[in-house]
Chimera marker file (.cmm) of the C-alpha trace (Angstrom):
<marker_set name="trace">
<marker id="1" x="-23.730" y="-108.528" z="4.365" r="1" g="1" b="0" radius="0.5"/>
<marker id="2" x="-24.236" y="-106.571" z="7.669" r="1" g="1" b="0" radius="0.5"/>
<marker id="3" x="-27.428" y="-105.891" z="8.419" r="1" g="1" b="0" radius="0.5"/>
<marker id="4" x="-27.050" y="-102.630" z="10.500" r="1" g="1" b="0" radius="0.5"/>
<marker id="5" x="-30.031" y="-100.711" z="11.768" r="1" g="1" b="0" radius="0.5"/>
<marker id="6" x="-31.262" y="-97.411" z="13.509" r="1" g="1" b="0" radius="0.5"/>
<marker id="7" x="-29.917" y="-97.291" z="17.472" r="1" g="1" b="0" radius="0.5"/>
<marker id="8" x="-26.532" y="-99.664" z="16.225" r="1" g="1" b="0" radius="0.5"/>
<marker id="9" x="-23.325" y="-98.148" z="16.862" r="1" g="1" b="0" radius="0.5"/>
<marker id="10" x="-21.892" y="-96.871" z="13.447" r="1" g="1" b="0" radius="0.5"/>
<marker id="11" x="-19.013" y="-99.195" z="11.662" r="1" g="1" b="0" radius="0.5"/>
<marker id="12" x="-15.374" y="-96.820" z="12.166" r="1" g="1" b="0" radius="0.5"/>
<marker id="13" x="-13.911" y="-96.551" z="8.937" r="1" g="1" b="0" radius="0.5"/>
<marker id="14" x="-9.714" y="-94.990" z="8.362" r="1" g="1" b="0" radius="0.5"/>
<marker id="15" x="-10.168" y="-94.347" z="4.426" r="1" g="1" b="0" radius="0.5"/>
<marker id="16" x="-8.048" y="-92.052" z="1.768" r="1" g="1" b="0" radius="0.5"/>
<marker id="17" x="-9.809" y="-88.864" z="1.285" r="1" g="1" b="0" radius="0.5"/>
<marker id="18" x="-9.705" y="-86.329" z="-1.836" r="1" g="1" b="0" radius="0.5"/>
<marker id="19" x="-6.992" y="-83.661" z="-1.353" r="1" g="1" b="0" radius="0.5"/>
<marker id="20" x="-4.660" y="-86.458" z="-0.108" r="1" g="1" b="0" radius="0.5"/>
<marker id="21" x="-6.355" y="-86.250" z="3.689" r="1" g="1" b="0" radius="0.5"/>
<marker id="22" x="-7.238" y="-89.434" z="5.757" r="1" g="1" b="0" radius="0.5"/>
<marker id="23" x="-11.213" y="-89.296" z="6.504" r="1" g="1" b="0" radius="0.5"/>
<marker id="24" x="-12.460" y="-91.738" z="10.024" r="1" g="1" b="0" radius="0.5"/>
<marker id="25" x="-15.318" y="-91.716" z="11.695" r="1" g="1" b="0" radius="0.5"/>
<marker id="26" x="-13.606" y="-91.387" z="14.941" r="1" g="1" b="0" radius="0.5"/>
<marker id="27" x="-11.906" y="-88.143" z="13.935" r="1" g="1" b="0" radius="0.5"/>
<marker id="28" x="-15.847" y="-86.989" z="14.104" r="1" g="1" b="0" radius="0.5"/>
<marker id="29" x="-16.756" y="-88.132" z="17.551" r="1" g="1" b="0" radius="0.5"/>
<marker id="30" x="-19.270" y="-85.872" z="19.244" r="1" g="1" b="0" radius="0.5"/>
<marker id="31" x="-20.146" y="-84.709" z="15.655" r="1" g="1" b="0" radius="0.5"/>
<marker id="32" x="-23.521" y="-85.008" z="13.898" r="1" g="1" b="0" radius="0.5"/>
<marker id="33" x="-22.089" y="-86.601" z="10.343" r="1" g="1" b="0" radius="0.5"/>
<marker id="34" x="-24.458" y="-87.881" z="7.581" r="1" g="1" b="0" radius="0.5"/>
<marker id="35" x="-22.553" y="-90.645" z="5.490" r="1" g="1" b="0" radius="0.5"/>
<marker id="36" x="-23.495" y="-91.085" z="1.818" r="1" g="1" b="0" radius="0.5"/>
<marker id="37" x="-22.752" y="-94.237" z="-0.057" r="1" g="1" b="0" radius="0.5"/>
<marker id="38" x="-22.995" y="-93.874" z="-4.043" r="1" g="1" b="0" radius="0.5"/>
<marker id="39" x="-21.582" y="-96.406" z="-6.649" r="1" g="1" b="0" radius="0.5"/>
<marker id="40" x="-19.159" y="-93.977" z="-9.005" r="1" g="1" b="0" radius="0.5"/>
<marker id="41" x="-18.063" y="-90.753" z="-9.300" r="1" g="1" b="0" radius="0.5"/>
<marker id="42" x="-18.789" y="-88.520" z="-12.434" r="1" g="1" b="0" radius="0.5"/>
<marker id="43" x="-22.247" y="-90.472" z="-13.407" r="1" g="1" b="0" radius="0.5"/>
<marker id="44" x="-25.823" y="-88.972" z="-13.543" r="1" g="1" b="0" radius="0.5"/>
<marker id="45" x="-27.143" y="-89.420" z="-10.294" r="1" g="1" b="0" radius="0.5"/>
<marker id="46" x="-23.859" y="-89.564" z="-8.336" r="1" g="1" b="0" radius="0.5"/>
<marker id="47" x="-23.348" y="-86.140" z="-9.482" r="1" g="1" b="0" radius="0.5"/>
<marker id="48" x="-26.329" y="-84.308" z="-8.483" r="1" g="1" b="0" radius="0.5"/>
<marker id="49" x="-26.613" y="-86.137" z="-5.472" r="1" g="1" b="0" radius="0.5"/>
<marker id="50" x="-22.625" y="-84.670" z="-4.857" r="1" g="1" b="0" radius="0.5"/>
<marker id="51" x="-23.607" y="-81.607" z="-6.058" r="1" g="1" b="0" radius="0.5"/>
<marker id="52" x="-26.990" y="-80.970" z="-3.663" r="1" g="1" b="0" radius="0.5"/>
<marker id="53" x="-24.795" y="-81.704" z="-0.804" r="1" g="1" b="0" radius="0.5"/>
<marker id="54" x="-22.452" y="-79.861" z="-1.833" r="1" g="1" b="0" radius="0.5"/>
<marker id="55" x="-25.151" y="-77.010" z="-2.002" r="1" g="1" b="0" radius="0.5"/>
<marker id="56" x="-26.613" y="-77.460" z="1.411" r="1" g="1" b="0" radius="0.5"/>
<marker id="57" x="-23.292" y="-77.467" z="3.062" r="1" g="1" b="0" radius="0.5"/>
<marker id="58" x="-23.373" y="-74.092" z="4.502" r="1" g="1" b="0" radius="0.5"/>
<marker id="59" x="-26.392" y="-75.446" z="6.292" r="1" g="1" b="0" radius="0.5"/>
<marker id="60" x="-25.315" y="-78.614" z="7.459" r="1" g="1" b="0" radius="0.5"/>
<marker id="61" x="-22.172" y="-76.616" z="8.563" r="1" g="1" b="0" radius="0.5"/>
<marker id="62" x="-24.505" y="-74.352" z="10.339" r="1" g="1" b="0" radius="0.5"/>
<marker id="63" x="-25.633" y="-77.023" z="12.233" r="1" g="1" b="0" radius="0.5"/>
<marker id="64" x="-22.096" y="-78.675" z="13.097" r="1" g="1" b="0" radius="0.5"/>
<marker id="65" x="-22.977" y="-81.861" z="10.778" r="1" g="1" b="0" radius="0.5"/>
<marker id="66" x="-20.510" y="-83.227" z="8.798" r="1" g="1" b="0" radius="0.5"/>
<marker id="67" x="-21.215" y="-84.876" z="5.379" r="1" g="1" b="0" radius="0.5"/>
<marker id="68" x="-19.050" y="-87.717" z="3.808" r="1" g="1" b="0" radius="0.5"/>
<marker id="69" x="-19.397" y="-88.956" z="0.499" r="1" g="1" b="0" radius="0.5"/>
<marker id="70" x="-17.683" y="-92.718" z="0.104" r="1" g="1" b="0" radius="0.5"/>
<marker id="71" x="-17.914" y="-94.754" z="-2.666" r="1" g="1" b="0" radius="0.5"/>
<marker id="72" x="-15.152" y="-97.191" z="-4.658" r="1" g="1" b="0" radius="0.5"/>
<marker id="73" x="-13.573" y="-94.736" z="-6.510" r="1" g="1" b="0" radius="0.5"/>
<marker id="74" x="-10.275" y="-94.238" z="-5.896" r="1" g="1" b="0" radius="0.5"/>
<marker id="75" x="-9.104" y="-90.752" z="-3.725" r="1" g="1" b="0" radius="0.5"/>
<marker id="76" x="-7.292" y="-89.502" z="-7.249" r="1" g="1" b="0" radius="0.5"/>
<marker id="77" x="-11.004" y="-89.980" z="-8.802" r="1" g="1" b="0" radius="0.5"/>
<marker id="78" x="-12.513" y="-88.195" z="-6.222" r="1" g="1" b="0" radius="0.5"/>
<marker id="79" x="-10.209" y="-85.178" z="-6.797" r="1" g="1" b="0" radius="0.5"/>
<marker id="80" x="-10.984" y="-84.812" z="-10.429" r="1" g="1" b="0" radius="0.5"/>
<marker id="81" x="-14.971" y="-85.310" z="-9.535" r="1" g="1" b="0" radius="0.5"/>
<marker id="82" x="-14.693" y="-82.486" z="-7.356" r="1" g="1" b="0" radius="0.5"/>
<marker id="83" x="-12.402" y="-80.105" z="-9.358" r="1" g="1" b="0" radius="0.5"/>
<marker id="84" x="-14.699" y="-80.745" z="-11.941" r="1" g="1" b="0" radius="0.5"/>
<marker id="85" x="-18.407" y="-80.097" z="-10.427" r="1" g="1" b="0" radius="0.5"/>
<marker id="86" x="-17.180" y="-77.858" z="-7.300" r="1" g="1" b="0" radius="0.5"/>
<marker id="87" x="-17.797" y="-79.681" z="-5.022" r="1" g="1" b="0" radius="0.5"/>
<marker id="88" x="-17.142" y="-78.978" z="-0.818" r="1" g="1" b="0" radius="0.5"/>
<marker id="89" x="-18.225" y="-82.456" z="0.460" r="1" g="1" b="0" radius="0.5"/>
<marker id="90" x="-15.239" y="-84.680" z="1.718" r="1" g="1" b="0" radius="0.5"/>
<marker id="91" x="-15.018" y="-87.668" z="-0.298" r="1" g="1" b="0" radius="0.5"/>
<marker id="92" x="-13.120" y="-90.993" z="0.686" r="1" g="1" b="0" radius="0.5"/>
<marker id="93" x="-12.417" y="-93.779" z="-1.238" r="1" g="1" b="0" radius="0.5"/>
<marker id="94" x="-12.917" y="-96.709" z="-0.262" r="1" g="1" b="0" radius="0.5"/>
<marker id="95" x="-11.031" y="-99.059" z="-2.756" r="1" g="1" b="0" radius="0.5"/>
<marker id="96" x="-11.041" y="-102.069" z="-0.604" r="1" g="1" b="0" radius="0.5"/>
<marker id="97" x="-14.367" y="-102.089" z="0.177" r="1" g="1" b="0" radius="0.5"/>
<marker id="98" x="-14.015" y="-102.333" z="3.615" r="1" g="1" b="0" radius="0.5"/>
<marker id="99" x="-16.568" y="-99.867" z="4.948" r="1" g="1" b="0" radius="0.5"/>
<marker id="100" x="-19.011" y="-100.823" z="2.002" r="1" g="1" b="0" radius="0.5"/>
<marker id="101" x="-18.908" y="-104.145" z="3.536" r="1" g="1" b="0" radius="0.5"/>
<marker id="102" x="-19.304" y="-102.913" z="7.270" r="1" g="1" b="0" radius="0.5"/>
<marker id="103" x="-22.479" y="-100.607" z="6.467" r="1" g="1" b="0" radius="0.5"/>
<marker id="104" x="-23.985" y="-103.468" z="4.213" r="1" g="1" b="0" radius="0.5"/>
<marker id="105" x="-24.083" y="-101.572" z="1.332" r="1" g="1" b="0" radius="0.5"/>
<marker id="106" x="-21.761" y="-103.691" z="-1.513" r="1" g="1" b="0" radius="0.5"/>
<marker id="107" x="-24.384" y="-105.717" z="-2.809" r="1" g="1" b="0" radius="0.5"/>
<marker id="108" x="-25.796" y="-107.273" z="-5.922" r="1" g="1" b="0" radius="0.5"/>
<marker id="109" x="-27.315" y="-106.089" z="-8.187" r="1" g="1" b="0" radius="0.5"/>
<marker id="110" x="-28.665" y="-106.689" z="-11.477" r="1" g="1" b="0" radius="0.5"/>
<marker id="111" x="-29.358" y="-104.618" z="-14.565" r="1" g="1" b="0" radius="0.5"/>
<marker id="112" x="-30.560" y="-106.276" z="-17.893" r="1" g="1" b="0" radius="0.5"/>
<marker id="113" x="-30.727" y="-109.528" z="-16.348" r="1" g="1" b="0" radius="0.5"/>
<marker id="114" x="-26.551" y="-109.225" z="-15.576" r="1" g="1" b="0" radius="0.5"/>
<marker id="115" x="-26.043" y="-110.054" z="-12.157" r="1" g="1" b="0" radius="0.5"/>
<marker id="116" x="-22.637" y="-108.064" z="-10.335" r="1" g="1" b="0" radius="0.5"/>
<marker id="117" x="-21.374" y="-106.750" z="-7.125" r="1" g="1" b="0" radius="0.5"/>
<marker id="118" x="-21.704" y="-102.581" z="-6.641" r="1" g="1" b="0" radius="0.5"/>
<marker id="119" x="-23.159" y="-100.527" z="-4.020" r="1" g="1" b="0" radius="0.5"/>
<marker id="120" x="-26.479" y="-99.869" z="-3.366" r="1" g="1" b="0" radius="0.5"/>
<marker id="121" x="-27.123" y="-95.832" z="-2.537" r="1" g="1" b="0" radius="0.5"/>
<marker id="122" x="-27.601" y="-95.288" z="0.908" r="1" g="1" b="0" radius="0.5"/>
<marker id="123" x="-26.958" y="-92.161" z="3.513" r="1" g="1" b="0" radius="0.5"/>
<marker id="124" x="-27.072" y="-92.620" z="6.922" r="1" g="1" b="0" radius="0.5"/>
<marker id="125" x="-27.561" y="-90.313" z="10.171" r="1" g="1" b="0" radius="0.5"/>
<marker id="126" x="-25.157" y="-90.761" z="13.245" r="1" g="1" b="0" radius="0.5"/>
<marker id="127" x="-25.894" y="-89.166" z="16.210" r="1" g="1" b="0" radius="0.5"/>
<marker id="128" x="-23.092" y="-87.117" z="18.573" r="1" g="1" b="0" radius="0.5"/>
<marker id="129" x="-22.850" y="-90.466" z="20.135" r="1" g="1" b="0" radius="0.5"/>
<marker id="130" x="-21.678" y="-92.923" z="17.394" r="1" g="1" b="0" radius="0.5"/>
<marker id="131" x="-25.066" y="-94.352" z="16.970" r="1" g="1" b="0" radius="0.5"/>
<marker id="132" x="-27.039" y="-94.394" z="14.031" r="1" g="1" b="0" radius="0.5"/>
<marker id="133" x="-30.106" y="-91.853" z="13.698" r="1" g="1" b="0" radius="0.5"/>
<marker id="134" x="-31.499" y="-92.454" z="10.678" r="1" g="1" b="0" radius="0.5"/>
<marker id="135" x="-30.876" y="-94.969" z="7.198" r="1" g="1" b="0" radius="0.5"/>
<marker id="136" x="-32.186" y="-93.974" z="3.828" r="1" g="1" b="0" radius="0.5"/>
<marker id="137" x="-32.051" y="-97.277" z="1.043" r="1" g="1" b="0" radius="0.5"/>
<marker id="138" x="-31.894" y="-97.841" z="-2.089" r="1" g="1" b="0" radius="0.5"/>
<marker id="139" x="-31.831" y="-93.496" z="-1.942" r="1" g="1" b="0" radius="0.5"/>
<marker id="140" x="-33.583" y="-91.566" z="-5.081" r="1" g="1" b="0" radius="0.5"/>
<marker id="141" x="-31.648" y="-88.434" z="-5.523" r="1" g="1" b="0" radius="0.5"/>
<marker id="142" x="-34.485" y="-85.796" z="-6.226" r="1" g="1" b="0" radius="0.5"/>
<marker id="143" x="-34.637" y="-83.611" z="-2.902" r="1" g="1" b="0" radius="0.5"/>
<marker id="144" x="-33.077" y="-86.706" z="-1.159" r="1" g="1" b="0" radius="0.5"/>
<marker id="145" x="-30.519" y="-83.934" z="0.418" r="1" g="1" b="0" radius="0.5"/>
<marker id="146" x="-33.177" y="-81.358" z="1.356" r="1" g="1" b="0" radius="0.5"/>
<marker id="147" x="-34.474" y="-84.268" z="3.047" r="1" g="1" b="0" radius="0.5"/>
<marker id="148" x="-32.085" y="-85.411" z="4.910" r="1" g="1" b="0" radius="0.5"/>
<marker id="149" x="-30.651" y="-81.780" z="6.235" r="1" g="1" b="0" radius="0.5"/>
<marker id="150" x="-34.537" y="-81.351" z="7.411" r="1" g="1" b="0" radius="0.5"/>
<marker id="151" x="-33.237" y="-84.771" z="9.854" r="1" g="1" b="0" radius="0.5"/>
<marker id="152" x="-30.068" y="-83.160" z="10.900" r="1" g="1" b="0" radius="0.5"/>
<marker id="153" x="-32.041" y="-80.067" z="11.916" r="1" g="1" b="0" radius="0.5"/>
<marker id="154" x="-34.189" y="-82.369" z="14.503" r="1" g="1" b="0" radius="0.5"/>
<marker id="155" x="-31.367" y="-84.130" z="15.390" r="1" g="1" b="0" radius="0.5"/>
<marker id="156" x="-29.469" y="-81.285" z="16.064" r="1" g="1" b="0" radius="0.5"/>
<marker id="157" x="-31.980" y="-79.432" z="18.094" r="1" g="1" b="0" radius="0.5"/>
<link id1="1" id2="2" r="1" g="1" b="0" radius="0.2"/>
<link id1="2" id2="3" r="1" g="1" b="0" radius="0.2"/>
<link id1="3" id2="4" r="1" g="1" b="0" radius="0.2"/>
<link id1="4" id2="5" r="1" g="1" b="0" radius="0.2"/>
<link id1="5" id2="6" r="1" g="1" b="0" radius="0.2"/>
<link id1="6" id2="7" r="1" g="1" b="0" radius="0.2"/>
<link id1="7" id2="8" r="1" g="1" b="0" radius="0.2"/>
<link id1="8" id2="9" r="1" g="1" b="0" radius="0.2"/>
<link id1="9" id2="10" r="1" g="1" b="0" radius="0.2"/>
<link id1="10" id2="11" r="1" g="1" b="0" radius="0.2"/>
<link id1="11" id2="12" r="1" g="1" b="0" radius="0.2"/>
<link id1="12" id2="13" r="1" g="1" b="0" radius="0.2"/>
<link id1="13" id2="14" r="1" g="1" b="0" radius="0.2"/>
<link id1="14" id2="15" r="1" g="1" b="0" radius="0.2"/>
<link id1="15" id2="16" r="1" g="1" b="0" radius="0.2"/>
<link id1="16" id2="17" r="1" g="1" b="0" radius="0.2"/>
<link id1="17" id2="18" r="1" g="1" b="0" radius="0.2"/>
<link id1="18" id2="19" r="1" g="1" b="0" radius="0.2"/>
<link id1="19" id2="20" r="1" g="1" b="0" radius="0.2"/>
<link id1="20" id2="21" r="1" g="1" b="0" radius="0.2"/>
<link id1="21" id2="22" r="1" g="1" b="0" radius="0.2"/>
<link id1="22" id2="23" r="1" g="1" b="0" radius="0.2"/>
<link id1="23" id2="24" r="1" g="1" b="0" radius="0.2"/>
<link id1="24" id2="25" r="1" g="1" b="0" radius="0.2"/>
<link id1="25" id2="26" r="1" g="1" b="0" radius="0.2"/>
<link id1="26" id2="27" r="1" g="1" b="0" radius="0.2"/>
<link id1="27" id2="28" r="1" g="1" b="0" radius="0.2"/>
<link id1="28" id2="29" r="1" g="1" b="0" radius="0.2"/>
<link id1="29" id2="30" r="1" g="1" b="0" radius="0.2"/>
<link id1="30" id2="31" r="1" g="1" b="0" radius="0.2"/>
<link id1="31" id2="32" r="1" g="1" b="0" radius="0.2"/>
<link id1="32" id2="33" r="1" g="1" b="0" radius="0.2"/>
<link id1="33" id2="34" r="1" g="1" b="0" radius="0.2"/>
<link id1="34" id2="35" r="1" g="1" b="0" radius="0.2"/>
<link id1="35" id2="36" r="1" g="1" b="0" radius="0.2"/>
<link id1="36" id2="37" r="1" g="1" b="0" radius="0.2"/>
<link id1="37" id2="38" r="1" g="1" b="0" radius="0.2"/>
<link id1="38" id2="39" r="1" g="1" b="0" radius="0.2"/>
<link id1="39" id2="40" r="1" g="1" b="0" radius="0.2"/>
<link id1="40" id2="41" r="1" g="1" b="0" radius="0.2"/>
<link id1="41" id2="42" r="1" g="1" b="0" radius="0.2"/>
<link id1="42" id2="43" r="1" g="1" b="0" radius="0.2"/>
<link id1="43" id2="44" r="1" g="1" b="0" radius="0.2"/>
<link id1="44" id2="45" r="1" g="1" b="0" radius="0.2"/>
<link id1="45" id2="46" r="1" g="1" b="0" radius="0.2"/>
<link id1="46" id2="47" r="1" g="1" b="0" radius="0.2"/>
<link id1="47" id2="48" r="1" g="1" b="0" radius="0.2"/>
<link id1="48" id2="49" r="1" g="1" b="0" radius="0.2"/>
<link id1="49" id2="50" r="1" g="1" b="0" radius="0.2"/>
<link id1="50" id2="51" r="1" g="1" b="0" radius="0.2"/>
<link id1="51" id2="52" r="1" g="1" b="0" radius="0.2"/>
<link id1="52" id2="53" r="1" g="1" b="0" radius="0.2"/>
<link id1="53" id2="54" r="1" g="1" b="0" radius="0.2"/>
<link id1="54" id2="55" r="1" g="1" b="0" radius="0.2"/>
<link id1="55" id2="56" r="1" g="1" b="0" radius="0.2"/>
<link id1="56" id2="57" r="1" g="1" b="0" radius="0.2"/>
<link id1="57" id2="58" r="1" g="1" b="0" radius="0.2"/>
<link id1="58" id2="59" r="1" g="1" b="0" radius="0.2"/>
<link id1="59" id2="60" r="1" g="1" b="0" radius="0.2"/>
<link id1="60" id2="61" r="1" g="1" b="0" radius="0.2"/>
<link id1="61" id2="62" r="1" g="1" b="0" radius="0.2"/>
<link id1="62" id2="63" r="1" g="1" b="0" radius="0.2"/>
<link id1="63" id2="64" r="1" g="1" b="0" radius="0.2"/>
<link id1="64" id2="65" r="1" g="1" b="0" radius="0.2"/>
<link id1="65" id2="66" r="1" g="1" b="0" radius="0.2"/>
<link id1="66" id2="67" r="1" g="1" b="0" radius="0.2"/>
<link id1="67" id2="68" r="1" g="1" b="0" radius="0.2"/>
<link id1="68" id2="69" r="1" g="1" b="0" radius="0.2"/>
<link id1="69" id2="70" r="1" g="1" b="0" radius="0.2"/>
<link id1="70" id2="71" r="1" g="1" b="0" radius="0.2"/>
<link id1="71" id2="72" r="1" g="1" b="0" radius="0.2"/>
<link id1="72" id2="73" r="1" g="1" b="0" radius="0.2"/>
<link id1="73" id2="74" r="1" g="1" b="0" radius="0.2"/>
<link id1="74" id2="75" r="1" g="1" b="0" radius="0.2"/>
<link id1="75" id2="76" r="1" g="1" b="0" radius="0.2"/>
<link id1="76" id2="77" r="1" g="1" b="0" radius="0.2"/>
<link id1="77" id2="78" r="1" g="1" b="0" radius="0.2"/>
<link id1="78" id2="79" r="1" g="1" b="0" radius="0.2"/>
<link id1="79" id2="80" r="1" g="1" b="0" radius="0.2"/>
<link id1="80" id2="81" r="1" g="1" b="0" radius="0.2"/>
<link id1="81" id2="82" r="1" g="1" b="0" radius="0.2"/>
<link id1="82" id2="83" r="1" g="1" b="0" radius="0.2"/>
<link id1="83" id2="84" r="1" g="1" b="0" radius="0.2"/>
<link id1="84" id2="85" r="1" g="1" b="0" radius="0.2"/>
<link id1="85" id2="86" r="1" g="1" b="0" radius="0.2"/>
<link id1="86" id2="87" r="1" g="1" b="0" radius="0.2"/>
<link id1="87" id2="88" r="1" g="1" b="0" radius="0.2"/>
<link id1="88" id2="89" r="1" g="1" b="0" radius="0.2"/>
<link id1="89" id2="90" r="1" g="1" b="0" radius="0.2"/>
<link id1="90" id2="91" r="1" g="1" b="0" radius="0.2"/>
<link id1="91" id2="92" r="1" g="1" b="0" radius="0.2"/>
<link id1="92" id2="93" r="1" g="1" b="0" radius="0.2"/>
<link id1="93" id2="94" r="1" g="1" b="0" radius="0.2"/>
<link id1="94" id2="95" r="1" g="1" b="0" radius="0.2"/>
<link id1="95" id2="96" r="1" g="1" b="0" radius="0.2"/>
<link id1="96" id2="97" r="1" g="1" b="0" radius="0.2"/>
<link id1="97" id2="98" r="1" g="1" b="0" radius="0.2"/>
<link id1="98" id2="99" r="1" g="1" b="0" radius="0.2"/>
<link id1="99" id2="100" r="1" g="1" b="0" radius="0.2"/>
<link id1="100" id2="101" r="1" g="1" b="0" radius="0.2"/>
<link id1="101" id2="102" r="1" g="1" b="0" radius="0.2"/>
<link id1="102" id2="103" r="1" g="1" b="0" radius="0.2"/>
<link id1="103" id2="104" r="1" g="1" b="0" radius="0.2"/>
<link id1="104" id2="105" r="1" g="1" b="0" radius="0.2"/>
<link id1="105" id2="106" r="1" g="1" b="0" radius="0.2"/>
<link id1="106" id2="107" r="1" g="1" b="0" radius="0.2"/>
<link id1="107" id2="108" r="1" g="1" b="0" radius="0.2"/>
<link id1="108" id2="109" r="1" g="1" b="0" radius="0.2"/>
<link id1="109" id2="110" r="1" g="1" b="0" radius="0.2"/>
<link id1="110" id2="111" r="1" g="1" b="0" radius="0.2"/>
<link id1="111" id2="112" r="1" g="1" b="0" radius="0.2"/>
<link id1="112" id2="113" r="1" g="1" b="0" radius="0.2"/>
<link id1="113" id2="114" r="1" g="1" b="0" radius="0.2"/>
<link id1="114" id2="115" r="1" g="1" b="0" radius="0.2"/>
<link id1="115" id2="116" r="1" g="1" b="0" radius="0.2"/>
<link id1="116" id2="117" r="1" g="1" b="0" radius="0.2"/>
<link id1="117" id2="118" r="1" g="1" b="0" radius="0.2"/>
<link id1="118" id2="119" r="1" g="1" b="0" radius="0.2"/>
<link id1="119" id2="120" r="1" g="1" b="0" radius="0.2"/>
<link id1="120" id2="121" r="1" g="1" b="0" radius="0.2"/>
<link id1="121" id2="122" r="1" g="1" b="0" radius="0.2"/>
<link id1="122" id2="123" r="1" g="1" b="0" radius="0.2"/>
<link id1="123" id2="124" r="1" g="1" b="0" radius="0.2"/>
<link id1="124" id2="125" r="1" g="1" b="0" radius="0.2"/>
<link id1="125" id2="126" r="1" g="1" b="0" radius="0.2"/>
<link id1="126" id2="127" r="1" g="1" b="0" radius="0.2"/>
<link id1="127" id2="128" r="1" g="1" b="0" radius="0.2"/>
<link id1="128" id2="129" r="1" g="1" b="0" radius="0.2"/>
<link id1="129" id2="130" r="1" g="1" b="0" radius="0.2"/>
<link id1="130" id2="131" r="1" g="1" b="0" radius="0.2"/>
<link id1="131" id2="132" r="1" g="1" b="0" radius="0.2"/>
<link id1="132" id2="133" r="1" g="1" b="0" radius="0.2"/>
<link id1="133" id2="134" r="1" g="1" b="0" radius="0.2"/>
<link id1="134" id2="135" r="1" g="1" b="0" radius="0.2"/>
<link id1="135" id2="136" r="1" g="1" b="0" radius="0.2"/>
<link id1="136" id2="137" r="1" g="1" b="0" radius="0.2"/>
<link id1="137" id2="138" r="1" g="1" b="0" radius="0.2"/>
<link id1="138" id2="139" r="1" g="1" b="0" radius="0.2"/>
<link id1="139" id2="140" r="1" g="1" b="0" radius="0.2"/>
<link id1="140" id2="141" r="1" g="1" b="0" radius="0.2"/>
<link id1="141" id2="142" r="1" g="1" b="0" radius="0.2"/>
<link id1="142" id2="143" r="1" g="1" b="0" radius="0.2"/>
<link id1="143" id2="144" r="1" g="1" b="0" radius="0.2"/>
<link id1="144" id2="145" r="1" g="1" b="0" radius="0.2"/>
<link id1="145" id2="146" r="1" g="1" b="0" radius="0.2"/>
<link id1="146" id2="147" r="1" g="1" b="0" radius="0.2"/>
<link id1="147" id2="148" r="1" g="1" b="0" radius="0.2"/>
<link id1="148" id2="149" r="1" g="1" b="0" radius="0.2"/>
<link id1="149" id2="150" r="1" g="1" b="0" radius="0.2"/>
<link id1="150" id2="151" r="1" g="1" b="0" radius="0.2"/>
<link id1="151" id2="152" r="1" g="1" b="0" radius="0.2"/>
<link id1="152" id2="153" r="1" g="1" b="0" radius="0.2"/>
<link id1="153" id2="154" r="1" g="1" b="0" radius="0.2"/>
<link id1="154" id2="155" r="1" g="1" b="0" radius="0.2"/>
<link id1="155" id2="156" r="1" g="1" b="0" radius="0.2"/>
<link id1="156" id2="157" r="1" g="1" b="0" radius="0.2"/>
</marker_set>
């Protein structure tokens, strides 16, 4: 597991995005972008958590921050999750794991005494520069996104 903190420069990632795009890090250079990591599409939490992005976009847009949503689920997944709530954040899928590895985020868990691999919710904040602002673990959804556009503001200002 990579243990990646505030001030490290942020993991590049090349993944399959919804809508049949290609979604990097790099393509954001100079770019404020907050990165969300949740474990599957179309489940309580993931959802709301997609869909308060998805409702603060205009303001993160506002600002010139970018918000990606990456989890396991494959990019055809991701295209019925948004069709289905509306959605307007990019989604990649990252099937392979790779970036889950790179921002130390597949890890394992345990539920009912079961032990297995999955991700652990986490957003992070990267700076114009490539370097990362701000990390959120083990995220609770309620007003998580409020909270986090209220960093991108002072970031961005």
């Amino acid at each position: 597991m990579t243990n990646i903190k505030v001030g490290d420069p942020a993991p590049n990632f090349d993944l399959p995005g919804d809508g049949g795009t290609r979604v990097s890090l790099a393509a954001h250079r100079g770019d404020i972008v907050v990165l969300f990591f949740y474990p599957k599409d179309d489940t309580t939490a993931c959802t709301t958590e997609a869909i308060d992005f998805s409702g603060l976009k205009p303001q993160f847009d506002a600002l010139g921050v970018a918000l990606i949503g990456i989890s396991p689920d494959s990019a055809k997944k991701h295209d019925k999750f948004k069709a289905k709530h509306a959605l307007t954040v990019t989604l990649a899928a990252d099937e392979e794991r790779t970036a889950l590895e790179a921002y130390g985020v597949w890890v394992e868990k345990s539920m009912y005494g079961r032990k297995y691999m999955g991700v652990e919710r986490t957003t992070l904040l990267i700076d114009r520069e490539g370097r990362i602002a701000r990390i959120w673990n083990k995220v609770k959804v309620r007003d998580h996104a409020s909270e986090v556009l209220q960093a991108a503001r002072e970031l961005a200002t």
